[in-house]
N, C-alpha and C positions, 0 to 999 in steps of 0.2 A: 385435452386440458393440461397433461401432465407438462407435454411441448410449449406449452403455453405461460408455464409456471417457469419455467427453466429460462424460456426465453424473457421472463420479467428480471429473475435474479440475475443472469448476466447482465441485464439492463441496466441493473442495478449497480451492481459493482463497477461497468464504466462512470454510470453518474456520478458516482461515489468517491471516485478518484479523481476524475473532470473538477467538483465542485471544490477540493481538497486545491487542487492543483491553482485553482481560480481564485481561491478565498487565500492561498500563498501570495500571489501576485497582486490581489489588492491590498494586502500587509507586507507587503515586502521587507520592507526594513525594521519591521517589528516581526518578522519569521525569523533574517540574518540575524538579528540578536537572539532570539531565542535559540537558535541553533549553536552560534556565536558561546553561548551560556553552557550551554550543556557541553558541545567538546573541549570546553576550557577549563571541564573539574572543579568548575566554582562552586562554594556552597558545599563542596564533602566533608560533612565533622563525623559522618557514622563511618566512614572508610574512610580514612583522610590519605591514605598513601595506595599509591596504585601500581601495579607490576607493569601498566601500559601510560603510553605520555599523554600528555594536553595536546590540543589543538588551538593555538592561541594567534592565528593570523587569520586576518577579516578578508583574506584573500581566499585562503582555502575555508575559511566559511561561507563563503559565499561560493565554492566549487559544491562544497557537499550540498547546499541549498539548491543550487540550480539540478544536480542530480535528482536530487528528492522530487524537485517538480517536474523535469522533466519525465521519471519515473512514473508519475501520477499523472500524467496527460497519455502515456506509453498504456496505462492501464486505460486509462479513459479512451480512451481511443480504440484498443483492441476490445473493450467491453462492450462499446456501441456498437460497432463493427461487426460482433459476434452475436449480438441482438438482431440485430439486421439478418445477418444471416442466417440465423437460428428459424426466425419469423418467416422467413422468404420461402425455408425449406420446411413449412410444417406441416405442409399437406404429402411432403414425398414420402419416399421408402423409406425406411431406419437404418437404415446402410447411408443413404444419403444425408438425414437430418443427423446422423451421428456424423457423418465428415464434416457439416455446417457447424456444428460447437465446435472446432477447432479454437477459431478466434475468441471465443468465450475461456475457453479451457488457458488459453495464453493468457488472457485479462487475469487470469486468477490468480496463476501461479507468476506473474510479474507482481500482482498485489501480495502476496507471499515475500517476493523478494523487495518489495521497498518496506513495507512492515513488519514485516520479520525479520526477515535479513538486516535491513538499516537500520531500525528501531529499536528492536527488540536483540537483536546481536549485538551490532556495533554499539548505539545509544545505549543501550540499558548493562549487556555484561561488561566491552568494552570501554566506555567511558561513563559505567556505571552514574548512569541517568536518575537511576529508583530514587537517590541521597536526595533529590530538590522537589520542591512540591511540585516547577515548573514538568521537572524529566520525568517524575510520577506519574502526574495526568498523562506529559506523553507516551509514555509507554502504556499505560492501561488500553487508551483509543488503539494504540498500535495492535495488542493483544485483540482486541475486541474485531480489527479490521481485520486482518489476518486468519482470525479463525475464522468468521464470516467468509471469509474469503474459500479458506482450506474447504471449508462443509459443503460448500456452492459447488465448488469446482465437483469435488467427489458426488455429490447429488446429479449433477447434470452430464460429468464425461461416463460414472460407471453405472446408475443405474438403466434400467430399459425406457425406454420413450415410447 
């Protein structure tokens, strides 16, 4: 059962990032603006001056954009992946179903680096995101993903199966 559980939340967190990455590309150019928004500092009256620059070119907005989603299909990919493989190996030995969440354990800690890392570092300290209701929201989901993510990873690489 425990095998079982483990191999839903990695499931999970590729979905998670697949659907993110999907529901980008059916917004596309209302994701680039919003991204667009946030690294161009608009909208800071609580900090209005920043020790780091704007990002004000729809060129390199649309660099970080395609990163982002590429990132989220990287998780979604490695999450399914590692579902699969989680499942395929739940009847073996624990020596073996522990080498099969490798690609779970990747999905996670890449969800880590596009929501924490991107989000919540760069977005939120960096180009201090928190100042707009838009960067708000997205940093809270970022927070929320992230640590979903972190608690998964640790439930499923360290405890026993």
């Amino acid at each position: 059962m425990l095998r079982l559980l483990k191999t839903l939340l990695v499931l999970f967190i590729g979905l998670h990032a697949l659907i993110y990455a999907l529901q980008n590309l059916a917004n596309l150019e209302q994701a680039h603006a919003a991204l667009g928004y946030v690294l161009s500092n608009e909208g800071h009256q609580v900090y209005p001056s920043s020790l780091f620059f704007a990002v004000t070119s729809p060129i390199l907005h649309w660099c970080a954009l395609w990163l982002v989603i590429l990132g989220e299909f990287a998780v979604g990919y490695f999450g399914i992946r590692g579902a699969w493989d989680m499942f395929a190996a739940r009847n073996d030995t624990s020596e073996q179903f522990h080498v099969a969440k490798s690609n779970g354990v990747v999905a996670a800690a890449l969800a880590l680096l596009v929501w924490f890392g991107f989000f919540m570092t760069f977005g939120a300290a960096f180009f201090q995101m928190w100042q707009t209701e838009l960067g708000a929201g997205s940093m809270e989901g970022a927070f929320m993903y992230s640590m979903a993510s972190a608690i998964t990873m640790m439930f499923v690489y360290v405890t026993q199966d």
